[in-house]
C-alpha positions, 0 to 999 in steps of 0.5 A: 036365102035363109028367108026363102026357107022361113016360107017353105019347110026344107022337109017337105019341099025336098019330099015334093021334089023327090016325088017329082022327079020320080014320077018324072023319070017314070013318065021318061022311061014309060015314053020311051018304052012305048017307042019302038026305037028306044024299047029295050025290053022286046029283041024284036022291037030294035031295028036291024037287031042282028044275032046277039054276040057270043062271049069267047074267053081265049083262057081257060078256066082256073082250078081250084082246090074245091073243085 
């Protein structure tokens, strides 16, 4: 295995593969905007989208010495 690194230099093979899978996982998350099933960013977008939950807390809120 250590030939196959006198071929390439480990530096910028791993800057190439970074670079990659960055512009991969770009493209992925630019494929599934576009969608309007997978859009997270519209409320609008998502089908059957029903009114967004409300968070009810049964405990009171605890009182400080500041405040």
């Amino acid at each position: 295995m250590y030939k196959a690194w006198l071929l390439v230099h480990p530096v910028r093979f791993l800057v190439a593969l970074y670079a990659f899978l960055g512009i991969l996982a770009f493209m992925i998350h630019f494929i599934l905007l576009s969608t309007d099933r997978y859009n997270w960013l519209l409320d609008s977008a998502a089908p059957g989208a029903k009114k967004k939950a409300e968070i009810h807390s049964p405990m009171q809120p605890v009182r400080t010495m500041l405040g």
